[in-house]
C-alpha positions as CSV (number, residue, x, y, z in Angstrom):
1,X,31.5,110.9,39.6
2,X,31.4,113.7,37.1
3,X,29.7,111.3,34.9
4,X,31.9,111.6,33.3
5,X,35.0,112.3,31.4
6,X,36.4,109.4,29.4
7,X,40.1,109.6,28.1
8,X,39.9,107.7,24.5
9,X,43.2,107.5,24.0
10,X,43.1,106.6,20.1
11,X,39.5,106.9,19.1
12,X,38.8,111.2,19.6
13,X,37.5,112.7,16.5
14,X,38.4,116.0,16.1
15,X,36.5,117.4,13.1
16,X,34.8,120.7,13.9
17,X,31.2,120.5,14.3
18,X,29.2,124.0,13.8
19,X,27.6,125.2,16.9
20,X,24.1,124.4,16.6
21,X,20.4,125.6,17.7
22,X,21.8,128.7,19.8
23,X,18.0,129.9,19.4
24,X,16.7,126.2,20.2
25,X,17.4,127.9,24.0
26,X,14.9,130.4,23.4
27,X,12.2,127.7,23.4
28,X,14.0,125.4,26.0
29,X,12.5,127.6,28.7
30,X,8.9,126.5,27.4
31,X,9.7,122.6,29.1
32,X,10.8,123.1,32.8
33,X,10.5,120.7,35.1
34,X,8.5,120.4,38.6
35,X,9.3,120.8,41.9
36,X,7.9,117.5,43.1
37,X,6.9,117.7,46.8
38,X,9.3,119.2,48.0
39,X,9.9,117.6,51.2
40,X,10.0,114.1,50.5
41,X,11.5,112.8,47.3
42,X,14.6,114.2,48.2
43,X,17.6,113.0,48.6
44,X,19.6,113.1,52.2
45,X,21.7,116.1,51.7
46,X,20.1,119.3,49.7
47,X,18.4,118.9,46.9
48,X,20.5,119.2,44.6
49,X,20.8,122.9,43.7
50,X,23.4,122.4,46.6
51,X,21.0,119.8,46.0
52,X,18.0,122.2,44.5
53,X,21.3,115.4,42.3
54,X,21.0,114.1,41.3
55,X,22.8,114.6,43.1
56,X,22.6,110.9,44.1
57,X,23.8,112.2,44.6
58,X,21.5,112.7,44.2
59,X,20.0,114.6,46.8
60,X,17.8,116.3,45.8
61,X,14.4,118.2,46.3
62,X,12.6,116.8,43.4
63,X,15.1,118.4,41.1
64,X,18.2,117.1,42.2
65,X,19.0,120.4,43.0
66,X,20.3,123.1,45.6
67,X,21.9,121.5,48.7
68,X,19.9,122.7,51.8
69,X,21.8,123.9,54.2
70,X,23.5,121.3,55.2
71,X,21.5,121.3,58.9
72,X,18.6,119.7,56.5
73,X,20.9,117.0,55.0
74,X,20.1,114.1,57.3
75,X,16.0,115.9,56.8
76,X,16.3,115.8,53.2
77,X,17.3,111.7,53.5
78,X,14.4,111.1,55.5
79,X,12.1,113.5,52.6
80,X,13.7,111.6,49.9
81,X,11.7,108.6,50.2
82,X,8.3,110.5,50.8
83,X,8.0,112.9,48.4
84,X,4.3,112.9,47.6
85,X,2.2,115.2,50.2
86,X,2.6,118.8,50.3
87,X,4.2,119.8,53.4
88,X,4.2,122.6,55.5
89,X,7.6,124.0,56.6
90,X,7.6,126.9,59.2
91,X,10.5,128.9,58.9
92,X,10.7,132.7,60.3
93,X,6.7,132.6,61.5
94,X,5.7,131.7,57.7
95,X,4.6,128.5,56.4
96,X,6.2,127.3,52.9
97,X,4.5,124.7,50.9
98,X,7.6,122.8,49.2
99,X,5.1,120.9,46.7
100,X,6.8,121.1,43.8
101,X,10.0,122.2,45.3
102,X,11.3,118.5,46.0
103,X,12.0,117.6,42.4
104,X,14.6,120.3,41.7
105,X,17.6,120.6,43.7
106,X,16.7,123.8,46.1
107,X,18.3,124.0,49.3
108,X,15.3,122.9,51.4
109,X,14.6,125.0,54.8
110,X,16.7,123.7,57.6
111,X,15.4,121.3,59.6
112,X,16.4,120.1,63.6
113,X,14.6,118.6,66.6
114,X,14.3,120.0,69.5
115,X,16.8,119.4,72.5
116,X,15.7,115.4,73.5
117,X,15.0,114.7,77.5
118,X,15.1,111.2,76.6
119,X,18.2,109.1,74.7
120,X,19.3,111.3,71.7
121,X,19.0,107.8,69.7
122,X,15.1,108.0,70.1
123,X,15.5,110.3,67.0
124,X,16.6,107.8,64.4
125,X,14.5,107.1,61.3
126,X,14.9,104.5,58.9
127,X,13.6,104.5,54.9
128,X,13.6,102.2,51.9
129,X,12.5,103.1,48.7
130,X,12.9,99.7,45.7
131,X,12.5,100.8,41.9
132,X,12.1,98.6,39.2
133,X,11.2,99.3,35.1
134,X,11.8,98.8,32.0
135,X,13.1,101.1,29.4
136,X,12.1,99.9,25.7
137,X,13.9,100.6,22.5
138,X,12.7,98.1,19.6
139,X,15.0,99.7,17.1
140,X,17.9,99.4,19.0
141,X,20.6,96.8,17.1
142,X,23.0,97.0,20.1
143,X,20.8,96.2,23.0
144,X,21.5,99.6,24.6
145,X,19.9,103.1,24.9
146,X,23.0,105.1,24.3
147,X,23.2,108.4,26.3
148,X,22.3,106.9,29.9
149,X,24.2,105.3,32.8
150,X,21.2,103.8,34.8
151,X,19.1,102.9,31.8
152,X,21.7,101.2,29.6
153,X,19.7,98.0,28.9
154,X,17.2,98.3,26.2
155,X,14.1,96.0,26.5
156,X,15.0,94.4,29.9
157,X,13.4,94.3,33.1
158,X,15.6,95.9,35.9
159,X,15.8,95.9,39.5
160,X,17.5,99.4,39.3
161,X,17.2,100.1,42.9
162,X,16.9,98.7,46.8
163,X,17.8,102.5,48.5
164,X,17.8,101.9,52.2
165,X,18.5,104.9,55.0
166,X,18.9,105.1,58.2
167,X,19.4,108.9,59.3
168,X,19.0,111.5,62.6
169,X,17.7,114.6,62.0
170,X,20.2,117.5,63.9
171,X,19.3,118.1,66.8
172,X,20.2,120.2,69.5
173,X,22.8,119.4,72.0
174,X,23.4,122.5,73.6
175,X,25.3,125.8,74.0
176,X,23.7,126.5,70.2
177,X,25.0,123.0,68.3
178,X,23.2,120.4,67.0
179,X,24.4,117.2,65.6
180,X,22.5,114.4,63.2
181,X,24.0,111.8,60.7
182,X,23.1,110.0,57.5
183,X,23.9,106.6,56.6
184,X,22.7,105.1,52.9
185,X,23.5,102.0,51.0
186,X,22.0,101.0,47.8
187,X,21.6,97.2,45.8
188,X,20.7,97.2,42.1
189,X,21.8,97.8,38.6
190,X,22.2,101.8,39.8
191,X,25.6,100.6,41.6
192,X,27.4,99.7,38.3
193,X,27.8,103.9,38.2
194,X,27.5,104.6,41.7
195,X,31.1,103.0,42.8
196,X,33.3,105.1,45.2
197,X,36.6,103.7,44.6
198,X,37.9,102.2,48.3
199,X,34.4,101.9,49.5
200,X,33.0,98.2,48.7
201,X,33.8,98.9,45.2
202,X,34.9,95.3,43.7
203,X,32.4,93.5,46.4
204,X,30.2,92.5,43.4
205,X,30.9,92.7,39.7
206,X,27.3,91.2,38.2
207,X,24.3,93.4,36.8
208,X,23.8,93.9,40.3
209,X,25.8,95.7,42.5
210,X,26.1,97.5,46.1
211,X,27.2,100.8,46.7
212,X,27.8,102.9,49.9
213,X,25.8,106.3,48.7
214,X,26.1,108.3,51.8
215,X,27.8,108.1,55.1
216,X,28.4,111.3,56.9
217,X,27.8,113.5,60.1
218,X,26.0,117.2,60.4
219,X,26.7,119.4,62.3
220,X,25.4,122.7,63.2
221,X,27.6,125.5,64.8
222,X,26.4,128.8,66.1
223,X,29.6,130.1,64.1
224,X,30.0,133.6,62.5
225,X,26.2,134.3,61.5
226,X,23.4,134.9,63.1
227,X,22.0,131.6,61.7
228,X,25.1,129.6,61.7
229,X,26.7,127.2,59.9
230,X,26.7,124.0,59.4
231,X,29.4,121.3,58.4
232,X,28.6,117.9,56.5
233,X,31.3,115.3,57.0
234,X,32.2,112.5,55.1
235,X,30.6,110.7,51.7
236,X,27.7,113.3,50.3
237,X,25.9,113.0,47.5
238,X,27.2,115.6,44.4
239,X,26.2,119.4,44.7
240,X,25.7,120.3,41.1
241,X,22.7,119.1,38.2
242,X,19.3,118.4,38.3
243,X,18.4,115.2,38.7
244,X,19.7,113.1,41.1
245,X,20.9,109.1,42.0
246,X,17.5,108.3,44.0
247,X,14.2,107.2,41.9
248,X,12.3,110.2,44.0
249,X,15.1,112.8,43.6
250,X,14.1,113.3,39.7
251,X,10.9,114.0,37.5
252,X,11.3,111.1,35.2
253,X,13.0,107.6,35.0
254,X,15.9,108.5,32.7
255,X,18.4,111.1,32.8
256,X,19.0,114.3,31.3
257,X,23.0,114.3,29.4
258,X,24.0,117.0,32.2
259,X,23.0,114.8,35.4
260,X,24.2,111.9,33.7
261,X,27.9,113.1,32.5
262,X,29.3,116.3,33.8
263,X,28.2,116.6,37.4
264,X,29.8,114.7,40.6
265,X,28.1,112.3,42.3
266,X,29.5,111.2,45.3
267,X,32.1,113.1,46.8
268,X,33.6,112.4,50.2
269,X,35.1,115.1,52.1
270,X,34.0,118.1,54.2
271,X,30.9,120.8,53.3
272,X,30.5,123.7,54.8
273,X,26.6,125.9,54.7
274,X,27.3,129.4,56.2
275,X,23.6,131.0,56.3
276,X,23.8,134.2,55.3
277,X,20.4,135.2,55.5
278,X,17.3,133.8,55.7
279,X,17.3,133.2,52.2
280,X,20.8,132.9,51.1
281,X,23.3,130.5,52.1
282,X,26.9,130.1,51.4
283,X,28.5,126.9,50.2
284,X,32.2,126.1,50.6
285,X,33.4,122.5,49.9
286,X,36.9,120.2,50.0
287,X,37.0,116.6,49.0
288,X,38.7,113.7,46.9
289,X,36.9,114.2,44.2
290,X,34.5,112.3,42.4
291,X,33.6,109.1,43.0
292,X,37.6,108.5,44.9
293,X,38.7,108.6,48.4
294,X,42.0,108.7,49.8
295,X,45.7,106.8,49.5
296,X,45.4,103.9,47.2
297,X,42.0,105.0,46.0
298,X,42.4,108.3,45.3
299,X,42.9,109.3,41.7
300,X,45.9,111.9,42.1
301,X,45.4,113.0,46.0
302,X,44.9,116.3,45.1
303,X,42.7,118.3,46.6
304,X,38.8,119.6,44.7
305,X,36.0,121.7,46.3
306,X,33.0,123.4,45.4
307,X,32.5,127.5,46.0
308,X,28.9,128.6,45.4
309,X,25.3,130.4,46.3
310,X,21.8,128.8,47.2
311,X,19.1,130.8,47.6
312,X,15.1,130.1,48.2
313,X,11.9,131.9,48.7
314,X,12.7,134.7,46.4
315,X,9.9,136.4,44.5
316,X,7.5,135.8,47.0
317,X,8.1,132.5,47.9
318,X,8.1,131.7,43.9
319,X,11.7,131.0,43.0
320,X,14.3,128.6,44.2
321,X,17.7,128.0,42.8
322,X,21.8,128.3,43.4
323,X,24.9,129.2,41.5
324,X,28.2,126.3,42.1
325,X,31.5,126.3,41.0
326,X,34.0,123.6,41.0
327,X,37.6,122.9,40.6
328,X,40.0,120.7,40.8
329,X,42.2,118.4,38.9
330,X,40.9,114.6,38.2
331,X,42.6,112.8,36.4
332,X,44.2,109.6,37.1
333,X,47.7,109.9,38.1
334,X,48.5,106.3,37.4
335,X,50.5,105.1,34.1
336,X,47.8,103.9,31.0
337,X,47.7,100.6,30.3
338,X,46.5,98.2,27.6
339,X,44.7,95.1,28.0
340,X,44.8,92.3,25.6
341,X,41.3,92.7,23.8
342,X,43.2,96.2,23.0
343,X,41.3,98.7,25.4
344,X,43.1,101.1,27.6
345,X,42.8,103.1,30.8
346,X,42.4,106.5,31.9
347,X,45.9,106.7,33.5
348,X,47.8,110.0,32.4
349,X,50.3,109.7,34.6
350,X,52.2,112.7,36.5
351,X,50.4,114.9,34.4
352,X,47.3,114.6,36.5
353,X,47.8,116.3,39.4
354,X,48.1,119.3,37.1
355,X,45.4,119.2,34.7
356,X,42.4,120.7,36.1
357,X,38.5,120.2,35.5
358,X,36.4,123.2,36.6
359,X,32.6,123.3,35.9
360,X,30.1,125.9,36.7
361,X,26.0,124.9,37.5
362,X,23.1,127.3,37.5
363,X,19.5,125.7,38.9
364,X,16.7,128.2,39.1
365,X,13.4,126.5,39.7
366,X,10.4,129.3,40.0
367,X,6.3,128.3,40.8
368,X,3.6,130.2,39.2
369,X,1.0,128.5,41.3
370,X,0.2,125.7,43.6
371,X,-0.1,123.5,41.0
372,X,2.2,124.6,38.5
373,X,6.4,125.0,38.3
374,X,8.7,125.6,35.8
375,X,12.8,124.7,36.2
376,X,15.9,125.7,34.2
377,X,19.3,124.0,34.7
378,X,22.6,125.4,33.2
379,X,25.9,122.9,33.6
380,X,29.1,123.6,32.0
381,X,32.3,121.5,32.2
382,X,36.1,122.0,30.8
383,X,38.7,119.4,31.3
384,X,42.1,119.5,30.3
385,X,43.2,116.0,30.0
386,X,41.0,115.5,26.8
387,X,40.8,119.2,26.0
388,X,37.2,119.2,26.2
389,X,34.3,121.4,26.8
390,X,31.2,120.3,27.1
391,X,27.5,122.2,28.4
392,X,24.0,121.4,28.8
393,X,20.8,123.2,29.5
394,X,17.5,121.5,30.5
395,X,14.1,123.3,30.6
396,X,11.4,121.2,33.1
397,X,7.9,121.9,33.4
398,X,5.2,120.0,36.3
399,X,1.7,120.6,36.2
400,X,-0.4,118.5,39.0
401,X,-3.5,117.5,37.0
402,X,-5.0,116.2,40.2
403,X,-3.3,115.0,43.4
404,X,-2.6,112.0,42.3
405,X,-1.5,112.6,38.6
406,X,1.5,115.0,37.7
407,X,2.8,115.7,33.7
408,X,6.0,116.0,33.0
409,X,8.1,117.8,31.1
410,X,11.6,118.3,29.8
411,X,14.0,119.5,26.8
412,X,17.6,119.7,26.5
413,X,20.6,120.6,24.9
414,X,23.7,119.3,25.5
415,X,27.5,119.9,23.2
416,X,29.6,117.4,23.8
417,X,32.9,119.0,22.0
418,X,35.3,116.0,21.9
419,X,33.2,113.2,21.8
420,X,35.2,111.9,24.9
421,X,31.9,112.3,26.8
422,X,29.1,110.5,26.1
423,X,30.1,107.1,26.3
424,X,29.0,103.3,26.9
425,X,30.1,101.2,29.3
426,X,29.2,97.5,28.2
427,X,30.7,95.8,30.8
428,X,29.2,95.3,33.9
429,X,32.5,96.8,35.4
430,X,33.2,99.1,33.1
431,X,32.8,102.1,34.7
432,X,34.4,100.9,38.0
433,X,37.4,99.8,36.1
434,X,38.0,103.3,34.0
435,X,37.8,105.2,38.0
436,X,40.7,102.7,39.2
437,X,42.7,103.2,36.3
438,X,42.3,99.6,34.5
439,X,41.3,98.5,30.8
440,X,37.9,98.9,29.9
441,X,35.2,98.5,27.4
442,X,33.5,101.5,26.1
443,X,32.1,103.3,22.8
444,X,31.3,106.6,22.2
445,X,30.5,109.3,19.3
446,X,32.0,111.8,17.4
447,X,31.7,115.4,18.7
448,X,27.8,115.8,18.9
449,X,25.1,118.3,20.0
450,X,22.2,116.1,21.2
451,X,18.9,117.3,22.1
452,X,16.1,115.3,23.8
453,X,11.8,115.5,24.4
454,X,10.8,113.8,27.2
455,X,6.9,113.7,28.3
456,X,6.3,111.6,31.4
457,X,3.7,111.4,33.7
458,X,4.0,110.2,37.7
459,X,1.3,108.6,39.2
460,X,-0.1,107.1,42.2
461,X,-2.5,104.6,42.1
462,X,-5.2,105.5,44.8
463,X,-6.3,101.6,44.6
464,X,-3.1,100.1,45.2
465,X,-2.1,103.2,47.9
466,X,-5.6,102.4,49.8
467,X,-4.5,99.2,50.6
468,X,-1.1,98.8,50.7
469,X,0.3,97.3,54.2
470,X,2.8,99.9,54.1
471,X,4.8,102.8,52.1
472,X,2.7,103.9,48.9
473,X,3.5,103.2,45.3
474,X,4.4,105.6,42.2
475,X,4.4,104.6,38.6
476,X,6.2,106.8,35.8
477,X,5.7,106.1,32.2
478,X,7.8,108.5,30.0
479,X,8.4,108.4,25.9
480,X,11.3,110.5,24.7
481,X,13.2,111.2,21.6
482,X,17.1,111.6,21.6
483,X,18.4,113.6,17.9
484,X,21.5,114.4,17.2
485,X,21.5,118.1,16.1
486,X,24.9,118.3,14.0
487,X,24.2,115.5,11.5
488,X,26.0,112.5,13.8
489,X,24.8,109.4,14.2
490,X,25.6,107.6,17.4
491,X,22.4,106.0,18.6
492,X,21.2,101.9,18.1
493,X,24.9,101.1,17.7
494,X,27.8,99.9,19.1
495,X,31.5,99.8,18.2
496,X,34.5,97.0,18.8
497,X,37.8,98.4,20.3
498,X,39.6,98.9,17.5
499,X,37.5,101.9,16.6
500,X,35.4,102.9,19.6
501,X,33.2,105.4,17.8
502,X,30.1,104.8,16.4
503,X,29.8,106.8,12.9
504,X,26.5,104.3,11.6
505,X,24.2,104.2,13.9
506,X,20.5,106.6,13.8
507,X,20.7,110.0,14.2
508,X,17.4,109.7,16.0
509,X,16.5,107.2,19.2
510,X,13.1,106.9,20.1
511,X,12.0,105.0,23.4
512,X,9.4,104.2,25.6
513,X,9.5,103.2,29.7
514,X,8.1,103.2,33.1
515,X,9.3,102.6,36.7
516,X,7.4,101.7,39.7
517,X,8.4,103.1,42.9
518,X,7.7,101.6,46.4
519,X,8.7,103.9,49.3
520,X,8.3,103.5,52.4
């Protein structure tokens, strides 16, 4: 779903906006973000670096990053919903702590089981992980936090997430193959932005939805290297950003702008990981394109793919990170249309199967120490159906205080050219309803830079983790600032149809929350 690129069809501001805090990027690099333990909070296919996802789809090490080679796809959905202890992965005689390396999408080391003398079935894991919290905004005149998909509600109490899984680590078959699958569905508010159009998408339409997050196959071939390659089959979670869909495949409860708006996040089609080397891998991938399938739910059934780099251990085990393109066109090839409140939809007609949306993601996540890493994230995105560029860099930093208590930190930037966007979806549909080409509600800004401060810390109670029955608990309070850098003022407002844009809002939002995880 590169979150994603509204078509305001009568409400873009076009005034040019100065390009602000070029040297704010010098400092950026002072707040980069931790690797959370590495192999657990991740999501089922790489972190999302190729999942170093965010990206949901998030897959991601704890930094929606790099996608592992895809052998560790149905791995990294077992991690994702245990990502506290440091673990010990063997790979070429050498043991890798991946401690902080969950949070930020690395690739995460390939993982397989060895050949089974039993049932192959024997190797099937199942994982839940339910997350709940509140994100508070008392100055808020709109009832939203403007900027965010997943924490849209100001000052309410929300069941974001029931994320189940129920995956089989690849294992081998014989003659050099191994095969392993991961299946995901997820309940909760999360699923209003999580929609892939001809999967369950219209089952519900309350504050609380369903959503199909990943359902493919793995497969390992002994093919061209010396390490293989390996294919992943079917829906995956997005490639590209930093944070991804699953409450342990990012630092903090909200979003940074670049996970949130310009990266895909479920894509269904076919990846291939060609492993290079021990420490490069390959990534070469075709699908339907965000958040679409085929036929009747595809958006213009023309082809998109991603063409990029992941690399890990680096420096001396210290730096992680990849390099991904992607291309292709998505808009809707439907005809717009207007409903009778006066909204319209995305439709652009035959144009879209020519107007392409390319976008470029750098992740590079290195650790000083054992307690200590530090995580830059670069995403850039042009689309020519609104004409619009847009980038975002994000500087993280994780310190573990003490095993049980990590701080958080983040800065961004993010230029949002067009103002097509950063946008609001009020309806509970919304967003569902702008992917299949129908009317919907939504308000946006003029052409803004925004930055944002977030300090967070993630915790685990070591009185409720004692003696819990099963799974452990995390809690993650965060306060953050959101400023519009070029004099805009889009936050604590909203806007009717007739002019979608909010010009009176605060040029500063200022807001306070906390989840609690339960993973298990």
């Amino acid at each position: 779903m590169y979150r994603r690129i509204r078509r305001f069809q009568n409400a873009r501001p076009r005034h040019a906006v100065a390009r602000l805090f070029s040297s704010a990027m010098i400092v950026l690099p002072l707040w980069l973000w931790p690797y959370s333990p590495a192999a657990q909070a991740i999501t089922a296919v790489p972190l999302r670096p190729a999942a170093l996802s965010h990206a949901s789809s998030s897959t991601a090490t704890s930094f929606s990053g790099a996608r592992p080679p895809l052998a560790s796809s149905s791995d990294a959905a077992t991690r994702r919903h245990t990502d506290t202890a440091p673990i010990q992965i063997k790979e070429r005689g050498r043991a890798t702590s991946l401690r902080h390396r969950q949070s930020i999408r690395v690739p995460p080391p390939r993982r397989s089981r060895a050949p089974h003398d039993g049932d192959y079935w024997e190797g099937i894991e199942a994982h839940m992980t339910v997350e709940g919290g509140i994100a508070g905004n008392p100055w808020t005149r709109s009832a939203r936090n403007f900027g965010q998909f997943y924490l849209d509600r100001a000052n309410t109490l929300t069941l974001n997430q029931i994320l189940g899984t129920v995956s089989h680590a690849m294992t081998d078959i014989g003659a050099g193959y191994r095969l392993g699958f991961v299946a995901e569905a997820m309940y909760g508010s999360d699923s209003r932005f999580d929609v892939t159009i001809g999967m369950g998408d219209r089952a519900l339409s309350g504050m609380y939805q369903w959503a199909p997050t990943q359902a493919h196959i793995d497969q390992h071939t002994p093919w061209l290297f010396g390490r293989g390659i390996d294919f992943q089959i079917g829906q995956s979670y997005g490639l590209m950003g930093t944070e991804g869909t699953a409450a342990l495949s990012r630092p903090f409860y909200s979003f940074n702008y670049s996970s949130d708006f310009i990266v895909p996040f479920q894509t269904v089609g076919v990846i291939a990981t060609a492993h290079i080397g021990p420490r490069l891998d390959g990534i070469l991938g075709v699908d339907a394109g965000n958040s679409t399938t085929f036929g009747q739910s595809s958006n213009n059934n023309r082809p998109k793919g991603y063409l990029g780099v992941s690399f890990t251990h680096l420096l001396g085990d210290r730096l992680d990170g990849h390099l991904i393109g992607r291309a292709g066109p998505q808009g809707h090839d439907g005809d717009s249309r207007l409903s009778p409140e006066g909204w319209v939809s995305a439709g652009i007609g035959e144009a879209a199967a020519h107007r392409m949306q390319v976008n470029a993601d750098l992740l590079l996540a290195y650790h000083p120490s054992k307690t200590l890493s530090v995580t830059f994230g670069s995403t850039w995105l042009h689309d020519e159906v609104p004409d619009d560029d847009a980038w975002g860099s994000t500087a993280y930093l994780a310190w573990d205080m003490t095993p049980a208590l990590r701080l958080n930190l983040r800065g961004e930037v993010f230029r949002d050219n067009t103002g097509v966007l950063i946008a609001a979806y009020p309806g509970t549909t919304s967003f569902g309803k702008q992917l299949r080409n129908q009317p919907y509600p939504f308000y946006a800004a003029p052409p803004t830079t925004y930055g944002d401060l977030t300090l967070g810390l993630r915790y685990e109670p070591g009185l409720l983790n004692r003696y819990r029955p099963l799974g452990r608990v995390v809690l993650r309070p965060e306060i953050r600032v959101d400023q519009s850098l070029n004099g805009t003022r889009p936050f604590n407002r909203d806007a009717p149809a007739s002019d979608p844009i909010v010009r009176n809002g605060d040029p500063t939002m200022l807001w306070f929350s906390c989840d609690m995880i339960w993973s298990f």
